[in-house]
PDB file of N, H, CA, C and O in Angstrom:
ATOM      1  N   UNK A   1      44.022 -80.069  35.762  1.00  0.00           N
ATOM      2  CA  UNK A   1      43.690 -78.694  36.069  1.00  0.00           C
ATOM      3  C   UNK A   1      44.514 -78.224  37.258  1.00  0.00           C
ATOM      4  O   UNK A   1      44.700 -79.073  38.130  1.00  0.00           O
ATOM      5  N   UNK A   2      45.095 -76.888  37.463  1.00  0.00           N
ATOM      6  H   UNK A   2      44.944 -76.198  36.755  1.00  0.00           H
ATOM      7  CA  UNK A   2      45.515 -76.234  38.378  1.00  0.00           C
ATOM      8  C   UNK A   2      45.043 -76.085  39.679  1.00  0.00           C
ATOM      9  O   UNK A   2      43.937 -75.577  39.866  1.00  0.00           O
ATOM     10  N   UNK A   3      45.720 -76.451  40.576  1.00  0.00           N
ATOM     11  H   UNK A   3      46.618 -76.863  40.424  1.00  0.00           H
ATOM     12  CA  UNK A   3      44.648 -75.924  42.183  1.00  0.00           C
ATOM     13  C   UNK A   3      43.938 -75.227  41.957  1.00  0.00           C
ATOM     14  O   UNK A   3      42.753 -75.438  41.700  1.00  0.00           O
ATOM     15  N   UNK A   4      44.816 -73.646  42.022  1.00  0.00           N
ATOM     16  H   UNK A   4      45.779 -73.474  42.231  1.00  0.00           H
ATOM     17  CA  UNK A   4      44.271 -72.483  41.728  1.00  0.00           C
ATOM     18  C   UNK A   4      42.806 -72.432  40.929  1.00  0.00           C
ATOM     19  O   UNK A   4      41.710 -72.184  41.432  1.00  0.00           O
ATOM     20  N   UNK A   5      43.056 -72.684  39.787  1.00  0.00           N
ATOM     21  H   UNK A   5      43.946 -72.885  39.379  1.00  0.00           H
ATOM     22  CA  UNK A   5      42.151 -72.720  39.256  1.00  0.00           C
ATOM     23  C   UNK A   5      40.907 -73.521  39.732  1.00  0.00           C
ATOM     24  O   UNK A   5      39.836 -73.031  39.376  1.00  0.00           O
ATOM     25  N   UNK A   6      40.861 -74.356  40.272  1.00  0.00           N
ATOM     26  H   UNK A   6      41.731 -74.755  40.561  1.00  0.00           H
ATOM     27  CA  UNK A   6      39.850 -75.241  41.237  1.00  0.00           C
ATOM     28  C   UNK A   6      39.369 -74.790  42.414  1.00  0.00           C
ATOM     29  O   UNK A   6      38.246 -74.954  42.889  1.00  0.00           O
ATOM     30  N   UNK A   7      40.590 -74.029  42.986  1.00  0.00           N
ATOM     31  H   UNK A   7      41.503 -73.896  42.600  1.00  0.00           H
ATOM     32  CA  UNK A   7      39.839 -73.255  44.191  1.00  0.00           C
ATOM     33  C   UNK A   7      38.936 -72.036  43.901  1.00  0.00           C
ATOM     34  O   UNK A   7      37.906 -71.719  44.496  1.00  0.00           O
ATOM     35  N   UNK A   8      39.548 -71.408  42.845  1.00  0.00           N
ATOM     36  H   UNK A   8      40.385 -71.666  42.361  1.00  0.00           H
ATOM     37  CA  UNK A   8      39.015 -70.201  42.442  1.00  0.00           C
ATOM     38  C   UNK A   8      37.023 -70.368  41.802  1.00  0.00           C
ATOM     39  O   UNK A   8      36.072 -69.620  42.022  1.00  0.00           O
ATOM     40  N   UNK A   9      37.101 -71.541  41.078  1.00  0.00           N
ATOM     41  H   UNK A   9      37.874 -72.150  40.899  1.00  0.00           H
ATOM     42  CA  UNK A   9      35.587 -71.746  40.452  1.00  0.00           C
ATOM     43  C   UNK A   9      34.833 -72.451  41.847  1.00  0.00           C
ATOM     44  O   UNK A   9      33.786 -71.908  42.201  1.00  0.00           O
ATOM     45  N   UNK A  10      35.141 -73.197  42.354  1.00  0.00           N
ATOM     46  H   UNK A  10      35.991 -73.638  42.067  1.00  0.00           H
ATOM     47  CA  UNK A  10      34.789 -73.833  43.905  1.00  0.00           C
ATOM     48  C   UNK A  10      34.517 -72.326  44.953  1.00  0.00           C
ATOM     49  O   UNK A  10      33.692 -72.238  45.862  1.00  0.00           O
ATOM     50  N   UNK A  11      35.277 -71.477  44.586  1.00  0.00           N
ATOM     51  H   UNK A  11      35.947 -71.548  43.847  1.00  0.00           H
ATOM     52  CA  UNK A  11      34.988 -69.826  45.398  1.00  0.00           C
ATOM     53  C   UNK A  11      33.650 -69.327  44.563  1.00  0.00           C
ATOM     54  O   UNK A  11      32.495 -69.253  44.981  1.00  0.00           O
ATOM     55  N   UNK A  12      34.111 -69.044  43.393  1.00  0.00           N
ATOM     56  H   UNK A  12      35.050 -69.105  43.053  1.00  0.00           H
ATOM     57  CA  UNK A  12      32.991 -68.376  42.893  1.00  0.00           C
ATOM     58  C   UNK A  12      31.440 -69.564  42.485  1.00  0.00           C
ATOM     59  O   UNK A  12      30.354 -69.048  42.219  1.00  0.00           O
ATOM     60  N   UNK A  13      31.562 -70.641  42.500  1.00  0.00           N
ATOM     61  H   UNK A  13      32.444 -71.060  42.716  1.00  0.00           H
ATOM     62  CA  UNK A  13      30.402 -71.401  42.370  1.00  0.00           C
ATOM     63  C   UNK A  13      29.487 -71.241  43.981  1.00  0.00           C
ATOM     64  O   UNK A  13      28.336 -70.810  43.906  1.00  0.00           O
ATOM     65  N   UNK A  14      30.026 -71.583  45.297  1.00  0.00           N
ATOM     66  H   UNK A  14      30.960 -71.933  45.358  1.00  0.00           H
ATOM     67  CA  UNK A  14      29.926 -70.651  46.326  1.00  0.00           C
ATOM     68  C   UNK A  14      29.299 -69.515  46.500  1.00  0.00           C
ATOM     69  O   UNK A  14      28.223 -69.338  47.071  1.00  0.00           O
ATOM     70  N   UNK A  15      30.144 -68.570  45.883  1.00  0.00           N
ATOM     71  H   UNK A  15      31.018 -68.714  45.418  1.00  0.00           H
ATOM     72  CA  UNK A  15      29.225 -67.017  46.191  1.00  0.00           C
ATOM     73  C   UNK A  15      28.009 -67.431  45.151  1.00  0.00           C
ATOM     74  O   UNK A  15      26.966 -67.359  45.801  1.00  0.00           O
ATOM     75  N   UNK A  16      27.788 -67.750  44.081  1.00  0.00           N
ATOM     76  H   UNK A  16      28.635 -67.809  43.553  1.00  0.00           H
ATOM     77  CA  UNK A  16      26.472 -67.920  42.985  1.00  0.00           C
ATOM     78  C   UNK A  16      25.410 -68.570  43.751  1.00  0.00           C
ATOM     79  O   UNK A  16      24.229 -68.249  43.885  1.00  0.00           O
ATOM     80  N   UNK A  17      26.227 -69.774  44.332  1.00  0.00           N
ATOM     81  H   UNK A  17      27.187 -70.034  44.223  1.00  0.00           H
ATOM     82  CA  UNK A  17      24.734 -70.336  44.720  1.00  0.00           C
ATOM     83  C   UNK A  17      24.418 -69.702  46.154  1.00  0.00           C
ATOM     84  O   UNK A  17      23.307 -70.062  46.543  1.00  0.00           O
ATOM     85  N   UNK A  18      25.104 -68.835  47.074  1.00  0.00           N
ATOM     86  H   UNK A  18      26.006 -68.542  46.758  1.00  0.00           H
ATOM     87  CA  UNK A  18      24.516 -68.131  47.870  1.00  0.00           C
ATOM     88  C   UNK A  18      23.754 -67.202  47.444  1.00  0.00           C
ATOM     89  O   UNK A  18      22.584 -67.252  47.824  1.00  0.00           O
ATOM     90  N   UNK A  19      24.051 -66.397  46.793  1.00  0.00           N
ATOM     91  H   UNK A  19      25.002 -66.356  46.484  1.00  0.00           H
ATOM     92  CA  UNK A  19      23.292 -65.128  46.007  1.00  0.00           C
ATOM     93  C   UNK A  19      22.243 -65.675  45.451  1.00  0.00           C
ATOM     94  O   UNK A  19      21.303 -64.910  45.238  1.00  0.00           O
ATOM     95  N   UNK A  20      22.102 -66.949  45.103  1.00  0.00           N
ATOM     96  H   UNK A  20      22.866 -67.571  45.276  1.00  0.00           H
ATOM     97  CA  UNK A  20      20.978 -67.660  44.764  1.00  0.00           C
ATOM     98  C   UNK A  20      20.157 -67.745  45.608  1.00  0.00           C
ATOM     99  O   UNK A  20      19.174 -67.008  45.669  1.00  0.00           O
ATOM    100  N   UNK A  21      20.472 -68.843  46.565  1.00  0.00           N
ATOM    101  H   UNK A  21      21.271 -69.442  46.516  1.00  0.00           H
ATOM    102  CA  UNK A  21      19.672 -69.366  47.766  1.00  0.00           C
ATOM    103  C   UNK A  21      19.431 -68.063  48.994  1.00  0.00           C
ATOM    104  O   UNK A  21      18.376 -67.753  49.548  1.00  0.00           O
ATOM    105  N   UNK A  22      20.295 -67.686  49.106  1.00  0.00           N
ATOM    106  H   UNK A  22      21.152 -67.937  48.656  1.00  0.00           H
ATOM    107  CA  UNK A  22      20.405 -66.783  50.656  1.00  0.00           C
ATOM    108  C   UNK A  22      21.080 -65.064  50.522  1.00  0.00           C
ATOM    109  O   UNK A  22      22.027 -64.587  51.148  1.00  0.00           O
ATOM    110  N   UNK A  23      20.174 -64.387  49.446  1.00  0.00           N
ATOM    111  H   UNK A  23      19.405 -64.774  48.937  1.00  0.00           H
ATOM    112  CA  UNK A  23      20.737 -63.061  48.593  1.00  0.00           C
ATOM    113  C   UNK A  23      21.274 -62.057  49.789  1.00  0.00           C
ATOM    114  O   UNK A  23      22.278 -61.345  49.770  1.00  0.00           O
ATOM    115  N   UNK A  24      20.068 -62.258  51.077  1.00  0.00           N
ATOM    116  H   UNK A  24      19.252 -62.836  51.093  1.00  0.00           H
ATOM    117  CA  UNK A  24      19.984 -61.754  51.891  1.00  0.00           C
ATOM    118  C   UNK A  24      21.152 -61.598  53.134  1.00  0.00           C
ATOM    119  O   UNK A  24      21.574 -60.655  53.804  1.00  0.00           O
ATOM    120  N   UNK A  25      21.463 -63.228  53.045  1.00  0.00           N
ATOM    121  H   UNK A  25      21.121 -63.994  52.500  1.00  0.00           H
ATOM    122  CA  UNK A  25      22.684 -63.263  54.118  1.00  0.00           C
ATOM    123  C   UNK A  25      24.067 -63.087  53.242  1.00  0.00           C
ATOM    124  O   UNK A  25      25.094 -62.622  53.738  1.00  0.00           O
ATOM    125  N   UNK A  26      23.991 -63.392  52.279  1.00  0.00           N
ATOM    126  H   UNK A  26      23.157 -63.770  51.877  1.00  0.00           H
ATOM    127  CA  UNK A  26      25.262 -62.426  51.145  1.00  0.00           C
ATOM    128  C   UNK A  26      25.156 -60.962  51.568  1.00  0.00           C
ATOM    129  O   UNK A  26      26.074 -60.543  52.273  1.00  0.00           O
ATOM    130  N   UNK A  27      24.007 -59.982  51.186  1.00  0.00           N
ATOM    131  H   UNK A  27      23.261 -60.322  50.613  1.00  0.00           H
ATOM    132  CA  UNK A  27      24.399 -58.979  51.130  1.00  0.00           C
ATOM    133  C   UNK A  27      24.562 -58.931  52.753  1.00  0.00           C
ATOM    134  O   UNK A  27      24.984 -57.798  52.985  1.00  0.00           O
ATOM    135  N   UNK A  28      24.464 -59.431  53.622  1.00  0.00           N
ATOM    136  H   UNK A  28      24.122 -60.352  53.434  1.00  0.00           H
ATOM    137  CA  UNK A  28      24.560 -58.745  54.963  1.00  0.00           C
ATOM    138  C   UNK A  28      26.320 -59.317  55.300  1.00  0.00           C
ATOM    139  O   UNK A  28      27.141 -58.903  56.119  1.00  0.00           O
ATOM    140  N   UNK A  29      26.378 -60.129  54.542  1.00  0.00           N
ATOM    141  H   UNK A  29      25.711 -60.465  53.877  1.00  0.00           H
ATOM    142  CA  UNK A  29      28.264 -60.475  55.250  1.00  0.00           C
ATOM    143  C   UNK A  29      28.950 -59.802  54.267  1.00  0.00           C
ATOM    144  O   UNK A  29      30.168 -59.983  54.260  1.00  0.00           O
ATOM    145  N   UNK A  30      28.387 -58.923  53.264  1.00  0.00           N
ATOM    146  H   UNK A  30      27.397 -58.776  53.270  1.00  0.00           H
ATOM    147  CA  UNK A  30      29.204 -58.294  52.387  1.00  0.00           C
ATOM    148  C   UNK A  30      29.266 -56.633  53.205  1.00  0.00           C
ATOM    149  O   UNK A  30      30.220 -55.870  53.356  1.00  0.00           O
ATOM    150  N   UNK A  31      28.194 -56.542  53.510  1.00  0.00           N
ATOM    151  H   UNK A  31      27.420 -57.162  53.388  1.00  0.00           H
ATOM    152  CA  UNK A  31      27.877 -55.060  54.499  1.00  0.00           C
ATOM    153  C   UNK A  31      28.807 -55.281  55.899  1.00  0.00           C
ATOM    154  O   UNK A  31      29.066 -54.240  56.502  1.00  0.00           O
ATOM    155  N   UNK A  32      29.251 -56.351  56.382  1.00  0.00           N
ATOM    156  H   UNK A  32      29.040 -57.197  55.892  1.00  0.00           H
ATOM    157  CA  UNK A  32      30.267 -56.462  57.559  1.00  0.00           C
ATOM    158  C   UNK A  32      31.758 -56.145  56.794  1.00  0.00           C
ATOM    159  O   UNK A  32      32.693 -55.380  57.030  1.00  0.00           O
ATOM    160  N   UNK A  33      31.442 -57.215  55.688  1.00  0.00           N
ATOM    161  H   UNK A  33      30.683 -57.837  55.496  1.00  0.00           H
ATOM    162  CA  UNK A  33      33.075 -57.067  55.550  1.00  0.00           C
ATOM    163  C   UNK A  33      33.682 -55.559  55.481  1.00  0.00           C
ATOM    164  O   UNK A  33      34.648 -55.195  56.152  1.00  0.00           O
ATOM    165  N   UNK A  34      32.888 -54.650  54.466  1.00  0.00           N
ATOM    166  H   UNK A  34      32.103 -54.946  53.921  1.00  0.00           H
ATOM    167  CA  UNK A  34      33.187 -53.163  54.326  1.00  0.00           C
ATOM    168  C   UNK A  34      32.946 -52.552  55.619  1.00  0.00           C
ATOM    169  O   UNK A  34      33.440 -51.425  55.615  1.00  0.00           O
ATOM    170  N   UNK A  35      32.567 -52.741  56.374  1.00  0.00           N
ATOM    171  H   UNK A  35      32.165 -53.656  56.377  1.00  0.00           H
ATOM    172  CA  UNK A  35      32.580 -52.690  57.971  1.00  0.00           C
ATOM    173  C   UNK A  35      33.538 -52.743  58.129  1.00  0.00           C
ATOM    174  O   UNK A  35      34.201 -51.729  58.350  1.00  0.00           O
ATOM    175  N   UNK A  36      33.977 -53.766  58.096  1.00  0.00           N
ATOM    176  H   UNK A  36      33.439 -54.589  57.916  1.00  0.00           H
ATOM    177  CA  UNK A  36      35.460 -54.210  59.396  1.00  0.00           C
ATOM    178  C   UNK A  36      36.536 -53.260  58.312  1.00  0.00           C
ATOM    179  O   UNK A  36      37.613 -52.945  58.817  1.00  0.00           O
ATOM    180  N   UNK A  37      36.257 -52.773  56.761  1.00  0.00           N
ATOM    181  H   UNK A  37      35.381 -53.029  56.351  1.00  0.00           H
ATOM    182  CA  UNK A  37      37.399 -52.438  56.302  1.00  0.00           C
ATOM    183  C   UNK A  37      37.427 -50.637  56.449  1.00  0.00           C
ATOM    184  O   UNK A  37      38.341 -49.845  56.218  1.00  0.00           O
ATOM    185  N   UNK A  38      36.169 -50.438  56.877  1.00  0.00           N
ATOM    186  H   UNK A  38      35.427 -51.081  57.064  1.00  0.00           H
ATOM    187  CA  UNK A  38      36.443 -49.303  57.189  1.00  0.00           C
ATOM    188  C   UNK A  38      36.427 -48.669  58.324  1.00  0.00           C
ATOM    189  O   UNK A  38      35.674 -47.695  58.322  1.00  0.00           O
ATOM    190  N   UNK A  39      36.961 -48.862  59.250  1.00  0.00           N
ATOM    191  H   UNK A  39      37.572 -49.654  59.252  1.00  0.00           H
ATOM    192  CA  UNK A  39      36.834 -49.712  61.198  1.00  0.00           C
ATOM    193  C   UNK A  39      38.123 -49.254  60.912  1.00  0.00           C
ATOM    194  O   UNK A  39      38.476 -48.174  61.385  1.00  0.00           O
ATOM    195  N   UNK A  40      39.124 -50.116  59.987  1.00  0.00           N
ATOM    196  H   UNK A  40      38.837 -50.994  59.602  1.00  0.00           H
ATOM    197  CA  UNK A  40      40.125 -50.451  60.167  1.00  0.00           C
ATOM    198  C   UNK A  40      41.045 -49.006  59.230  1.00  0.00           C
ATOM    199  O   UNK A  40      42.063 -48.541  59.742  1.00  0.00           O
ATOM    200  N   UNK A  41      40.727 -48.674  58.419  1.00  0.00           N
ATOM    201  H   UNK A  41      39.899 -49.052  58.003  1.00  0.00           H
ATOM    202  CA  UNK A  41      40.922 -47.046  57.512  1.00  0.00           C
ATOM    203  C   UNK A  41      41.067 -46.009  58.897  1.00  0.00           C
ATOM    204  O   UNK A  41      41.960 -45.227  59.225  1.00  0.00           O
ATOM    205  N   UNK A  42      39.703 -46.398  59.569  1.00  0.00           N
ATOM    206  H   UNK A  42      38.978 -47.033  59.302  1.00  0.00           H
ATOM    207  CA  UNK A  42      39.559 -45.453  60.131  1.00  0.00           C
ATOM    208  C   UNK A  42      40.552 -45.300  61.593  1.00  0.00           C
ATOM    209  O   UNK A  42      40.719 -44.352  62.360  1.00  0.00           O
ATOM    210  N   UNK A  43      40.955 -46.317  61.576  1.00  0.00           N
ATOM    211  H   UNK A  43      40.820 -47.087  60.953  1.00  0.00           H
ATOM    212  CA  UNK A  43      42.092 -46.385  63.012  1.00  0.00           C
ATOM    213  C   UNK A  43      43.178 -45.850  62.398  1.00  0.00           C
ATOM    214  O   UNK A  43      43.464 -44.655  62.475  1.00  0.00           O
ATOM    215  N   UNK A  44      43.933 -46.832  61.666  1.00  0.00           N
ATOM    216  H   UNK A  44      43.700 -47.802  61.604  1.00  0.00           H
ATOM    217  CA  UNK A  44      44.651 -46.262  60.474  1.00  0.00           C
ATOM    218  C   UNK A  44      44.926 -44.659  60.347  1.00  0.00           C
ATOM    219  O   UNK A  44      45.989 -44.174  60.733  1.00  0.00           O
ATOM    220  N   UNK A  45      43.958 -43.935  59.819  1.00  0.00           N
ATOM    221  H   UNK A  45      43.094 -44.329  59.505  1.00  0.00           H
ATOM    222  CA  UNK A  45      43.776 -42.366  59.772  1.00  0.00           C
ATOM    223  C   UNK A  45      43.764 -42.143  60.786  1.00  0.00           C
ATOM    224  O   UNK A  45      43.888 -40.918  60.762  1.00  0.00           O
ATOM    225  N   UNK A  46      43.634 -42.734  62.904  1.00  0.00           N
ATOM    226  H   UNK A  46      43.533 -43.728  62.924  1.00  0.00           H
ATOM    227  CA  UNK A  46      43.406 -41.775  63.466  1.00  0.00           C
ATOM    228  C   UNK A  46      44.576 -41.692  64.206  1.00  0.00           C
ATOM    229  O   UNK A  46      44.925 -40.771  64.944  1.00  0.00           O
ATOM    230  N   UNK A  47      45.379 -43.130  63.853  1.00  0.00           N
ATOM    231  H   UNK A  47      45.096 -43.879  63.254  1.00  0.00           H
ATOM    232  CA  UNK A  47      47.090 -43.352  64.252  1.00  0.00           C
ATOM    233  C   UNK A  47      47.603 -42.306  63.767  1.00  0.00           C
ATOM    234  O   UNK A  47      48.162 -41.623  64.625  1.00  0.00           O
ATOM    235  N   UNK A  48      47.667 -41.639  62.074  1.00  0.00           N
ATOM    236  H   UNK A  48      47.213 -42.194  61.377  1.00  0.00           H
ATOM    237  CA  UNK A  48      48.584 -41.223  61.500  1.00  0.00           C
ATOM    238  C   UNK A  48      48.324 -39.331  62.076  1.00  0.00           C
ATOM    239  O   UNK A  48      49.180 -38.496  62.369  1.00  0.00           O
ATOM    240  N   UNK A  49      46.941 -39.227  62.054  1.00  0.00           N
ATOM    241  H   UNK A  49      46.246 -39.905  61.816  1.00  0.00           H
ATOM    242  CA  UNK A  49      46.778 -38.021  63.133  1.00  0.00           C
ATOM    243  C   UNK A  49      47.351 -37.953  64.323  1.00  0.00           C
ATOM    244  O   UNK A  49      47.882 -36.859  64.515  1.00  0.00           O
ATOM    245  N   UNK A  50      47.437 -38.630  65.105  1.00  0.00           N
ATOM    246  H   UNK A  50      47.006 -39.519  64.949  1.00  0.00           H
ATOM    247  CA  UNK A  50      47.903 -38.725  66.630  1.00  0.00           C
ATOM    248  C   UNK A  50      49.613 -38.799  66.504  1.00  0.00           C
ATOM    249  O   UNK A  50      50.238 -38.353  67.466  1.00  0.00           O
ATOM    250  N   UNK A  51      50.418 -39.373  65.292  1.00  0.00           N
ATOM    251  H   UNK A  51      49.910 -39.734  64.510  1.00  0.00           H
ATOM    252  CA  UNK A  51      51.107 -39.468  64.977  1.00  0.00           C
ATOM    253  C   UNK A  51      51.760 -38.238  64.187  1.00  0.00           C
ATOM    254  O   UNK A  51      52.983 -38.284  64.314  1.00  0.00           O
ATOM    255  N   UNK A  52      51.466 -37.486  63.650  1.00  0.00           N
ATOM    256  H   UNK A  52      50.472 -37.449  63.546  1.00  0.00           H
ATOM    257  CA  UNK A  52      51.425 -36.074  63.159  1.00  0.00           C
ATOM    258  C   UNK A  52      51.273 -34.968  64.041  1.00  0.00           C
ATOM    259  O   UNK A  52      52.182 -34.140  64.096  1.00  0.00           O
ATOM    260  N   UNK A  53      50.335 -34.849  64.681  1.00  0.00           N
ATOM    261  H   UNK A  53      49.597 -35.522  64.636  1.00  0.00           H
ATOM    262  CA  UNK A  53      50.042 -34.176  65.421  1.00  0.00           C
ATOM    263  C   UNK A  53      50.998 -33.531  66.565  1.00  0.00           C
ATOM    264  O   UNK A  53      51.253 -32.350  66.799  1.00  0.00           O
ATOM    265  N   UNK A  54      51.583 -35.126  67.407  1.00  0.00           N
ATOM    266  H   UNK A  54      51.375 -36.086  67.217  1.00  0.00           H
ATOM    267  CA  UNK A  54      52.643 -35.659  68.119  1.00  0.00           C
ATOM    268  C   UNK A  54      53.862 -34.545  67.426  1.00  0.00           C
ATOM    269  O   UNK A  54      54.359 -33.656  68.118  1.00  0.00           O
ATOM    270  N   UNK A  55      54.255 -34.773  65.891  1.00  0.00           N
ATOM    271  H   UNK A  55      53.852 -35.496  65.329  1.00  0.00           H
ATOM    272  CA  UNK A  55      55.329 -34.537  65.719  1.00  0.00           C
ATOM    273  C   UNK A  55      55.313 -32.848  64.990  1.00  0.00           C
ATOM    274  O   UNK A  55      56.270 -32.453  64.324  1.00  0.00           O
ATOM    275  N   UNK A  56      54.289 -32.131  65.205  1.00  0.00           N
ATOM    276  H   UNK A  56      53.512 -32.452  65.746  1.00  0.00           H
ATOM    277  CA  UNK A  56      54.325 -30.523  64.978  1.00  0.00           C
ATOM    278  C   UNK A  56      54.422 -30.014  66.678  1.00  0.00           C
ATOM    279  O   UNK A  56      55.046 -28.975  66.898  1.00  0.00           O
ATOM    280  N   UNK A  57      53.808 -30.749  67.831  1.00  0.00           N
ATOM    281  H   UNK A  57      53.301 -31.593  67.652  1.00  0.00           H
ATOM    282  CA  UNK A  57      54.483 -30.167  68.922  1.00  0.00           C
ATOM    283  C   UNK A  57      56.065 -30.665  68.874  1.00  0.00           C
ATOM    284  O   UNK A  57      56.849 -29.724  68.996  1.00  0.00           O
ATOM    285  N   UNK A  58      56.519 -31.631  68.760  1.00  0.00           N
ATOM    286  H   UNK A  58      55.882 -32.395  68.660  1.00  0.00           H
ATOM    287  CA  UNK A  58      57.813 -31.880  68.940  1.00  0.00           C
ATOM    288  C   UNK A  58      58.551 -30.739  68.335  1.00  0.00           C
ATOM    289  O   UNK A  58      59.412 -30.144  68.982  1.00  0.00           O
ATOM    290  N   UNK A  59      58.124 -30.291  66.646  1.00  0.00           N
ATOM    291  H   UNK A  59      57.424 -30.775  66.120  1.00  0.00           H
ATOM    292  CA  UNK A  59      58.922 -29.003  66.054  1.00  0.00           C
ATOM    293  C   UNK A  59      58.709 -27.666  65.975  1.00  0.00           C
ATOM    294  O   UNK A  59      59.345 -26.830  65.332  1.00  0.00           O
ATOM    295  N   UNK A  60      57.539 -27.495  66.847  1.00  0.00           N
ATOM    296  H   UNK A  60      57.023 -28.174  67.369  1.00  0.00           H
ATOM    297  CA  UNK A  60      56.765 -26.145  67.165  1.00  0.00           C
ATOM    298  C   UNK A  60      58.076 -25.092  67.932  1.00  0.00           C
ATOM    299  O   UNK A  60      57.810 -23.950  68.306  1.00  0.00           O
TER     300      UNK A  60
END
C-alpha cells in the first residue's frame, strides 16, 4: 500500500473516532481552525485596503 494512502485512512480513522469519543472537542478545534482562517482573510483584506487606499492618495 501507498504512504499516502496510509496516512490519509490513519487521518480520517482519527477524526471518526474523535467525533465518536470527544464530538465536543472536535467541534470546538474545528470552530478555532475557521477562526484562525478568518483572522487571517481578515488581515489580508485590511493590508490590501491600506494598500489601495495608500495608492489613490499617491494618484489623487
Amino acid at each position: 500500500m501507498d504512504v499516502k494512502k496510509v496516512l490519509l485512512l490513519v487521518g480520517v480513522a482519527v477524526l471518526v473516532y474523535t467525533l465518536l469519543v470527544h464530538p465536543s472537542a472536535l467541534a470546538d478545534g474545528v470552530q478555532a481552525l475557521f477562526g484562525w482562517i478568518l483572522d487571517g482573510l481578515e488581515a489580508i483584506l485590511t493590508f490590501l485596503r491600506e494598500v489601495f487606499s495608500g495608492l489613490t492618495e499617491v494618484f489623487a
